[in-house]
C-alpha positions in Angstrom: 90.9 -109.5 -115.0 88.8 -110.5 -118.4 89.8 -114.3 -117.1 87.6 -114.1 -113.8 85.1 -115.6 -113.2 82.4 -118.0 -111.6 82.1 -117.1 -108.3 80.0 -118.6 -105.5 79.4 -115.9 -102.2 77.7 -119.1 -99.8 76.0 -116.0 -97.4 73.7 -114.6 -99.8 72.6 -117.7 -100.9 68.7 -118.4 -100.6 67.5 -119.8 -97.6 64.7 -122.1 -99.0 67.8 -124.1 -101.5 69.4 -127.2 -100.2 71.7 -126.9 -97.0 74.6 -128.7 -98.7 74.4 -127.4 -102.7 72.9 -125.2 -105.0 73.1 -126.4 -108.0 72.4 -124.7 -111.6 74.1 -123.8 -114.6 73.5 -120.7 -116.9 73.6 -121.5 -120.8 73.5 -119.0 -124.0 70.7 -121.2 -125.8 66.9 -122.5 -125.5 65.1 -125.5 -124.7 65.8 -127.8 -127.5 69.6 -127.3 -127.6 70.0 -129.7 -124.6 73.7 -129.9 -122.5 75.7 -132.3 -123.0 77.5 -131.1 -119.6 76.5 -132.9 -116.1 75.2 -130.1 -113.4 77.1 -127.3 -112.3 77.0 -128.2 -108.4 79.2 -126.2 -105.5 79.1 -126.8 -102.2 78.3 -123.2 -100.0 81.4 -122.7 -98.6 83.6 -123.2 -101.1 84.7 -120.3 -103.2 85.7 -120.8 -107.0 87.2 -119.0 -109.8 86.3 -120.0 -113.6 84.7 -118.3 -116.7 81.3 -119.5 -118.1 81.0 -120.5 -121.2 77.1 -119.6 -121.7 75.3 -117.0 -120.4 71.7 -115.7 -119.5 69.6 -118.4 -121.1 68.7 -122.0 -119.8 68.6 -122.6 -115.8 68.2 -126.0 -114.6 67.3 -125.5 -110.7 65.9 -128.8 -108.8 62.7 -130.4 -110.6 61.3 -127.0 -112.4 60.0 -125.5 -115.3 60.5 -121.5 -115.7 60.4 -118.9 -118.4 61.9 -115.7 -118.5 60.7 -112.0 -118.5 63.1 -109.1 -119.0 62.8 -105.8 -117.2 65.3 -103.0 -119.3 67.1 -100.3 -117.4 67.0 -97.9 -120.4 64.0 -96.3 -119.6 61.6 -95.5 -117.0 58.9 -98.2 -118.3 59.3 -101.6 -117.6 59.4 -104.1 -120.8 58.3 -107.3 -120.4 59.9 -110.2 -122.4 57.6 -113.0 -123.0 57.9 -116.6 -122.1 60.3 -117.9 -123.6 62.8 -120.5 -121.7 62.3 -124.4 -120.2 64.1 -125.4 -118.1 65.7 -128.9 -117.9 65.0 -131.8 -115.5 68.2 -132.5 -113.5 69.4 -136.0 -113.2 70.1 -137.4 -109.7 73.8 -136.7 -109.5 73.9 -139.7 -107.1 73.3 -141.7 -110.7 76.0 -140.4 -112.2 78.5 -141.8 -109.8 79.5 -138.4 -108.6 80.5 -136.7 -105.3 78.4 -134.1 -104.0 81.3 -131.9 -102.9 83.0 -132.3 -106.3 83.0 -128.8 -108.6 81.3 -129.7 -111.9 81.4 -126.5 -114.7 79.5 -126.3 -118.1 81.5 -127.5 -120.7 79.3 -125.3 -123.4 78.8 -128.0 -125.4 75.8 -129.0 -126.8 73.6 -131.2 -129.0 70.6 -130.0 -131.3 67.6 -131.7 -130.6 64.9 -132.3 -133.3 61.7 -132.0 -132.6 59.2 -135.3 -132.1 56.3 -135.5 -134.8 53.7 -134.0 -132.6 56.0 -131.3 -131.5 56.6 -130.5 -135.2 52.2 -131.1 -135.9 51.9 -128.8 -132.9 54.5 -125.8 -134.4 52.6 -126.4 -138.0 48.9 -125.5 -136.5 50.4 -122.7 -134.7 52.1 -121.0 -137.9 48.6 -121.6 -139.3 47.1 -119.0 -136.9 50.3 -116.8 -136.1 50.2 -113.1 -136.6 50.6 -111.8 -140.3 54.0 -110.2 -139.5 55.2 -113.4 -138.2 54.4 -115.4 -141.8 58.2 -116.6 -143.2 58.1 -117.8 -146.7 59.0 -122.0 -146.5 62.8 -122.2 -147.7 63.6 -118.6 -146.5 67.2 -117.3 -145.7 67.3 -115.5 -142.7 69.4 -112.3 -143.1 71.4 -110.4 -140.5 73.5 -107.5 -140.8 75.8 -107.1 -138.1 77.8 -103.3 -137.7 78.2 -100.6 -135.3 77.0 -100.8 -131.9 75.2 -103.6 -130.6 72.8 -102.8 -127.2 72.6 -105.5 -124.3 69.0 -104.3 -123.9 66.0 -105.6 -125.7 64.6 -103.2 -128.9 61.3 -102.6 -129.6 59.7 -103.2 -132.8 60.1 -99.8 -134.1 63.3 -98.9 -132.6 66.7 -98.9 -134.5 69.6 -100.9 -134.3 70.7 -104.1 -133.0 69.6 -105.5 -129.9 72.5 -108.8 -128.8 69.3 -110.6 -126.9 67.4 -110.5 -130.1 70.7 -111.1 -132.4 71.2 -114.4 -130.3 67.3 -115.3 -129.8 67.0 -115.0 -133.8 69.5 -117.7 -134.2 67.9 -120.4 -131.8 64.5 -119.4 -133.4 66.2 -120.3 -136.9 67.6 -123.1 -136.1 63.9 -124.6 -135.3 62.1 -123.0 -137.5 61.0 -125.2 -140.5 60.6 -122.4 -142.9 64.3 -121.4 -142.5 67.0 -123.1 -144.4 69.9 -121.4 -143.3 71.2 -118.2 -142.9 73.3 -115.5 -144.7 75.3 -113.4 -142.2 76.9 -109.9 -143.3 79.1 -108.9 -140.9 80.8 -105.2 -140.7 82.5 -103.0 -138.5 81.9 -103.7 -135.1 81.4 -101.3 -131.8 81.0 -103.7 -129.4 83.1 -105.1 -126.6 84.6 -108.7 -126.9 82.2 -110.1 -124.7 79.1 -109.9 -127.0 81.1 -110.9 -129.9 82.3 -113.7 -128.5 78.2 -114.5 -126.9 77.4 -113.9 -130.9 79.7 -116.3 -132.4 79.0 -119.2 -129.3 75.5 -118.8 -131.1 77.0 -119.0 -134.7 78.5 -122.6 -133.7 75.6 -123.6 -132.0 73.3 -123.0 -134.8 75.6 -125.0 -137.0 74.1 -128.3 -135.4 71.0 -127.3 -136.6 72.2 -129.0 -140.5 71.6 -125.6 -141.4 73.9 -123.7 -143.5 75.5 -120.1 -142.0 77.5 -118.1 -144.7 79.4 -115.5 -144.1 80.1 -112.3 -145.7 82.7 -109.8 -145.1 83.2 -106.5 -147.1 85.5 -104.8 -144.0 87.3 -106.7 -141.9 89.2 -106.3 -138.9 90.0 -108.9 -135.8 87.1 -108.6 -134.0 85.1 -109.0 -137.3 86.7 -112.0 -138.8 87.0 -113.5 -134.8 83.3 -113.7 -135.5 82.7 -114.1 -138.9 85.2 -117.4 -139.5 82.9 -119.4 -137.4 80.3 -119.4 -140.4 80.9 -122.9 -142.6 81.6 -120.4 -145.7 83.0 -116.9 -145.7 83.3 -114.7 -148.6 84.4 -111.2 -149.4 84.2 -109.2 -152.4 87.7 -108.1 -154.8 87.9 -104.9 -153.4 87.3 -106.2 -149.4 89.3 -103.6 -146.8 91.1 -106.8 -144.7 93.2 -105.5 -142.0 94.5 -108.2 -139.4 97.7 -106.6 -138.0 97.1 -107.9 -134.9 95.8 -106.3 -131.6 96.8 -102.9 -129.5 95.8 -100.7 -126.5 96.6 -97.4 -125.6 96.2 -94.2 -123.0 96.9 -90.8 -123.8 97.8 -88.6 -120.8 96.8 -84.6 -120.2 99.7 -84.0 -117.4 101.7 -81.7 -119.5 99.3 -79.9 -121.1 97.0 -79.2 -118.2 100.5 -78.3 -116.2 101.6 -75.6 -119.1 98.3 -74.2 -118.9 98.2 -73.5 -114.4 95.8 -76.2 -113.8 96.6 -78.7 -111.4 94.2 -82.1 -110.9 94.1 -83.2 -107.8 92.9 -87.1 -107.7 92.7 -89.3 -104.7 92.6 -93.0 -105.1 92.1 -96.2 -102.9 94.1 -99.4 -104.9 97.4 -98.8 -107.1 95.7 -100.6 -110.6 93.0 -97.8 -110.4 93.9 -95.8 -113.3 91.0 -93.7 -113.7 92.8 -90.4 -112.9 96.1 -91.1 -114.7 94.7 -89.4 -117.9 94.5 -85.7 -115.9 97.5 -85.9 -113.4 100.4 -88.0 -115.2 102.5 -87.6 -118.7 103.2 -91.0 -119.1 102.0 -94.8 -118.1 102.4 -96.1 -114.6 103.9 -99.8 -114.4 100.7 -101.0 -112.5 98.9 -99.4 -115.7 101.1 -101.2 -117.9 100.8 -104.3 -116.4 97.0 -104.4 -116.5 96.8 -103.2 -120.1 99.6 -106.1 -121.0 97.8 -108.5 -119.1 94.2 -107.8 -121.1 96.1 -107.1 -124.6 97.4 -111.1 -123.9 94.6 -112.2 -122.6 92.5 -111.3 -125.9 95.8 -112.3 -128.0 95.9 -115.3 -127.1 92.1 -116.2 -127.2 92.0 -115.0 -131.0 94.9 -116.7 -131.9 93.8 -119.8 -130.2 90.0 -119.6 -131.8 91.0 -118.9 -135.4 93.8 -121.5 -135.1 91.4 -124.6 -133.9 88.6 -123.4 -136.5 90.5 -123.2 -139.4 92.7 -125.9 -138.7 96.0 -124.2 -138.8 98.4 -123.8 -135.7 98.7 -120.6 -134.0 102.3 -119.9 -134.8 100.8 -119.8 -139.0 98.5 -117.5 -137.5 100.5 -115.2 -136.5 103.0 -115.5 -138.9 100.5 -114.3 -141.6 99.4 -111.8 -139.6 103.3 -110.4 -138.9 103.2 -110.2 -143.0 101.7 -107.0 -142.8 99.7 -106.0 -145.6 98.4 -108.4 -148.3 95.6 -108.7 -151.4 92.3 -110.2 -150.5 93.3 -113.4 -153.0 95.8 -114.5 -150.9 93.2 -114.8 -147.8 91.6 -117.4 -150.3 95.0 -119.3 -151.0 96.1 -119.3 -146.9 92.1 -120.5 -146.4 90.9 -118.0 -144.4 87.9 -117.3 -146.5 86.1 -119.8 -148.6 86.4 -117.4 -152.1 86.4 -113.8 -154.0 82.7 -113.0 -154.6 80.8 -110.3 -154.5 77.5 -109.8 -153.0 74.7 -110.3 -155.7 77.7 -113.9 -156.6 77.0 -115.3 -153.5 73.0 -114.6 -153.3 73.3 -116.6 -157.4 75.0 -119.3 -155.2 72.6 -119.5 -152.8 70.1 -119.6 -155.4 71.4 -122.5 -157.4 72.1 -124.2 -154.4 68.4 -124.1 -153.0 67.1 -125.2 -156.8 65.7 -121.0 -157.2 65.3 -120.1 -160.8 67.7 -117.6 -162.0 65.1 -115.3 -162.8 62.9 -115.6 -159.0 64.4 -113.5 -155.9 65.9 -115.7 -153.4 63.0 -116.1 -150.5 64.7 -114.3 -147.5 63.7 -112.9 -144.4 65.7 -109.9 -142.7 66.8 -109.9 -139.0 64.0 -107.1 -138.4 61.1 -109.1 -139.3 62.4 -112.1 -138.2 62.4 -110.5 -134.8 59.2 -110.3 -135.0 58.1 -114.1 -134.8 57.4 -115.4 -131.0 59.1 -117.9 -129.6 55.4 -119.5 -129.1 55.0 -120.2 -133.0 57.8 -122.2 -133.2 57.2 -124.0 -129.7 59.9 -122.9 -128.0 58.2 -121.3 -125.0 58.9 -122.3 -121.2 56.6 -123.3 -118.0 54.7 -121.6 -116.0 56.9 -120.6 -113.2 59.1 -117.3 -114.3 62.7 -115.7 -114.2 63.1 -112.2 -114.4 66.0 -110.9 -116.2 66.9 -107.4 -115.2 69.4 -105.7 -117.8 71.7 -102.6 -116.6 74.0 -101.3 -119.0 75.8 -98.1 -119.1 77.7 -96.0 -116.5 75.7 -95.4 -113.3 74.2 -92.7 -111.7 71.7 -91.9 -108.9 69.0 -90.2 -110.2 68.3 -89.1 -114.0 70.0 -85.9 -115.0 67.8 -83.0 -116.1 69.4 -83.5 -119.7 70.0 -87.0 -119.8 68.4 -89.2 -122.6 65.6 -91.2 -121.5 67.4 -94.1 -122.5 71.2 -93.2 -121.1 72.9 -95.5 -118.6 71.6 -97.3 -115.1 69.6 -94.7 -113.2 69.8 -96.2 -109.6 66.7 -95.2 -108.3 65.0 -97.0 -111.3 66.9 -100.1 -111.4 66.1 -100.7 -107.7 62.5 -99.9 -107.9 62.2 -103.1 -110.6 64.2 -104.7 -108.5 61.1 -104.7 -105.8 58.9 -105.1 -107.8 60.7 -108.7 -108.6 61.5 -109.9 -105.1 57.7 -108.6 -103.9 56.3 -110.7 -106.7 55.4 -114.3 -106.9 55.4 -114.9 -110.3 59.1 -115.1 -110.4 61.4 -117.8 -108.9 64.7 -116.4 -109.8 66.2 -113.6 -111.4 69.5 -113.2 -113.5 70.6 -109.1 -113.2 72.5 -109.0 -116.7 75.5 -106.1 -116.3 77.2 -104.5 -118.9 78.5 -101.0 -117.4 82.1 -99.7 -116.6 80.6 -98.2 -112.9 79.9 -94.7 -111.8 78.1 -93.4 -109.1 79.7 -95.1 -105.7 76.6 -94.3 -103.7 73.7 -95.7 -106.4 75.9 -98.6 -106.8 75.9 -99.6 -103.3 71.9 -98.9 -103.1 71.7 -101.2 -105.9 73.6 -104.1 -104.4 71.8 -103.6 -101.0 68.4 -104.3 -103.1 70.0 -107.1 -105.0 71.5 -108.8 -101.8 67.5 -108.7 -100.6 66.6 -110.6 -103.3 68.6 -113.1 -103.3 67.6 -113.7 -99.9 64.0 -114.7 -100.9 65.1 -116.0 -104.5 68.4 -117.7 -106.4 69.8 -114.6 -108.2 72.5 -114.8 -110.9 74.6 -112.1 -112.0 75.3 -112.3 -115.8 78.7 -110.4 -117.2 78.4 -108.8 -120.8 81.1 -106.6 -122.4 82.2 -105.0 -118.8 81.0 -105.3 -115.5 83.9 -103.3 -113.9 84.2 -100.9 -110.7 80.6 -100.3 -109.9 79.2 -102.6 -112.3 81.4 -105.3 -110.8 80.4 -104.5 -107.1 76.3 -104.8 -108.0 77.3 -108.7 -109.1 78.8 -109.4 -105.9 75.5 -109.0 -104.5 73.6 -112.3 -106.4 74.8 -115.8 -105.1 76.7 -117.1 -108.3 79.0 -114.9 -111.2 79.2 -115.8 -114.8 81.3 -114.0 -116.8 82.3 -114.3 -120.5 85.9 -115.5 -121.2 86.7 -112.1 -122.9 84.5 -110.0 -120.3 86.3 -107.2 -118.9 85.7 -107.4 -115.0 87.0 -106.2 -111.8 86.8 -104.1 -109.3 90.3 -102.5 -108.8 89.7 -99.5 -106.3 88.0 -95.8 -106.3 88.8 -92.1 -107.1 88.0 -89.0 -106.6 89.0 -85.5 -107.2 89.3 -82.0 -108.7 91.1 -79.4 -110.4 93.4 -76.8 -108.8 93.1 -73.6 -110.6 95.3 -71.0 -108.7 98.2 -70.9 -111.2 95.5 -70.3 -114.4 93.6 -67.9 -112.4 96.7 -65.8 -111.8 97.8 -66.0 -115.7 94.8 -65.1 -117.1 94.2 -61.9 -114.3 91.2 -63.7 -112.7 90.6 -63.4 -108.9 88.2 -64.8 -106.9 87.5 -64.6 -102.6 85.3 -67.0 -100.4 83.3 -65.5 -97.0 83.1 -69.0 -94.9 82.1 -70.5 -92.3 83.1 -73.8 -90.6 86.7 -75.5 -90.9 86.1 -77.2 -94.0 83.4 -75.5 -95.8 85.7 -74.5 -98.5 87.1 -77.6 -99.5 85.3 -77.9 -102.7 84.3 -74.4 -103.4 87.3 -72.8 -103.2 88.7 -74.3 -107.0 91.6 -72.0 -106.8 93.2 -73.9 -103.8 94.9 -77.0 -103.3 93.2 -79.5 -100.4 95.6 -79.3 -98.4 
């Protein structure tokens, strides 16, 4: 599942691209960082499995220039994201020697770019008259704080927490910006799926072509953490540092036997035998087809840590594991296997950085925190797109049809919303394409499959690419079929694997606890969900 996938669905391709190809590729970076990869071509009816390696940022499509606006799902207004993407001129693949029919993929590799003399003359006049919250002391750290949850939908200014398009956009913006110098990254417990850590570090590795420095910091540590944080060219962590890389687990707990000793009996109905959904309620222990899909995801992320950490610290993956089998361990002995840089403690690393940089001791180190720093457009540092636009449409959380009555304003994809900004994309000229970002585990059957109708109607008038976070799974999974190409991260957790539905018997409870309860009816099944104390049968 979390190896799918980069699929083409040839019918719900546009009508106005090419007969024979549609060609484009979807990378995690802005203009300047230019691919080193040849186009991503397909021919329409072919069908292909692969995993991207970049996601929602660059599109090269035929001979044009776009930028990108955003439209977030969390609440009933529509945010606009400003210009802020170029695309790429395609080479004439003809040049290159290559076959049109032949599958080309994104390697994710890029080069930085530096900017020509007047591009640098240009970005200099336009600090000059930028706003004041956009004015970054020359030689500035940029500092980010990473912990907790991170949302796929963009923050406002005065909202909290961390926003993974901002995270990402702040490290492009630094690597261009002549007033940053490098960047100190503290990195902490993480709630987030593997997907946006592993969009997050792509960004850590691309910025490192930059020339800039990116330090590390750990205090707490677990996989997922140091998965991210031993990108960075140093990593430190202080004496007393809570390290704990034991390796990787899942689980499911099951209610069978409780809800059995208590007279209630769930009732669940499914289509597809991998569709665990209702295991939890009706069984006491795991299912092989359960087992099998956990195993098969607990490898899948296994084996991509191991083979990260392995290739960036130069060690082979059986040393890796074997350190990890150790069990526990101090913190020096991360320093003598090298997988951190050295002991330090917070304010020691800052002195570094000062010394380093050629700060006096007794002057604060210039830095910049990932708050403000979100504040600076993309325009004062020249990185903004053409005139032409792509909307990207975010949706993250479970789905449902219409907003709940006590629902936050902000909770989940409410169907009726996400469709209506939908319209308002295809109806609109101003944008050329649209990328529908997903990060939700399904819901609602009915408001996803309003949602995919609206989606398949744009990408009738206009390429549409469906862009995989954390999990795009059930519902989630069946909006993407809808758009004519899937990207997906390698650690995305995606699939659609069958439905369920349900509810609880409550006959055996009702008799142990005295309670009775009779139905008047009329019609053969009108009692099929009213009556709770009765099977369906």
């Amino acid at each position: 599942m979390s190896k799918l996938l980069f699929l083409h669905t040839p019918h719900f391709t546009p009508k106005k691209l090419h007969t024979k190809t549609f060609s484009a590729i979807v990378t995690q970076s802005l203009t300047p960082l230019h691919c080193k990869c040849r186009l991503l071509s397909f021919s329409l009816n072919t069908t292909t499995t692969r995993s991207n390696s970049h996601l929602l940022s660059q599109i090269h499509y035929y001979h044009r220039s776009f930028s990108v606006r955003s439209f977030d799902d969390s609440s009933s207004e529509t945010k606009i994201q400003e210009p802020q993407q170029q695309a790429v001129v395609n080479e004439d693949y003809e040049s290159r020697g290559k076959s049109k029919d032949e599958d080309e993929y994104p390697s994710g590799e890029f080069e930085y770019e530096k900017f020509s003399a007047w591009k640098i003359f240009t970005v200099k006049l336009r600090m000059l008259v930028a706003f004041p919250w956009e004015r970054v002391r020359k030689g500035s750290v940029l500092t980010m704080k990473l912990r907790g949850q991170i949302a796929d939908q963009l923050k406002s200014r005065f909202s909290s927490g961390l926003s993974l398009p901002q995270i990402c956009e702040n490290f492009v913006k630094a690597a261009y910006d002549p007033r940053i110098v490098g960047i100190y990254l503290h990195i902490e417990p993480l709630s987030c799926g593997w997907g946006k850590v592993e969009e997050i570090r792509r960004h850590v590795v691309d910025f490192k072509k930059s020339g800039k420095f990116i330090i590390g910091y750990v205090p707490v540590c677990g996989e997922k953490e140091y998965y991210l944080a031993c990108a960075c060219e140093e990593l430190y962590a202080p004496p007393s540092a809570y390290f704990s890389l034991y390796g990787l687990t899942v689980q499911a707990s099951f209610l069978g036997g409780v809800l059995e000793k208590v007279g209630i009996e769930p009732q669940v109905q499914r289509i597809g035998k991998y569709k665990s959904a209702g295991d939890q309620l009706t069984r006491k222990t795991m299912s092989e087809e359960n087992c099998e899909m956990l195993t098969a995801l607990l490898d899948n992320i296994y084996g991509n840590w191991l083979d990260k950490v392995s290739s960036t610290k130069g060690k082979r993956k059986e040393d890796i594991e074997r350190f990890i089998n150790d069990g526990v361990y101090k913190v020096e002995r991360l320093k003598e296997e090298g997988f951190i840089t050295n002991v330090l403690y917070d304010d020691e690393v800052i002195s570094m950085l000062k010394e380093r940089l050629g700060v006096q001791k007794d002057k604060n180190l210039p830095m910049v925190d990932y708050r403000k720093y979100s504040g600076v457009r993309r325009w004062t540092l020249g990185l903004t797109g053409g005139g032409d636009q792509i909307a990207v449409i975010r949706a993250s959380g479970s789905i449902s049809r219409v907003r709940s009555p006590l629902s936050l304003s902000s909770s989940g994809i409410i169907g009726e919303q996400l469709i209506e900004k939908i319209r308002k994309v295809r109806e609109s000229k101003r944008y050329k394409a649209a990328i529908i970002r997903i990060d939700s585990p399904g819901g609602d059957a009915l408001a996803s499959d309003l949602m995919w109708r609206e989606i398949r109607l744009l990408s009738e008038s206009k390429p549409v690419i469906a862009s995989m976070s954390d999990v795009a799974a059930s519902g989630g999974y069946y909006m993407a079929m809808a758009a004519g190409t899937i990207l997906a991260e390698n650690l995305t957790l995606t699939g659609s694997i069958g439905v369920v539905t349900g509810k609880f018997n409550l006959g055996k409870l009702y008799e142990k606890i005295g309670f009775n309860k009779e139905i008047i009816s009329r019609g053969k099944y009108a009692e099929v969900l009213a009556a709770e104390q009765r099977p369906f049968r």
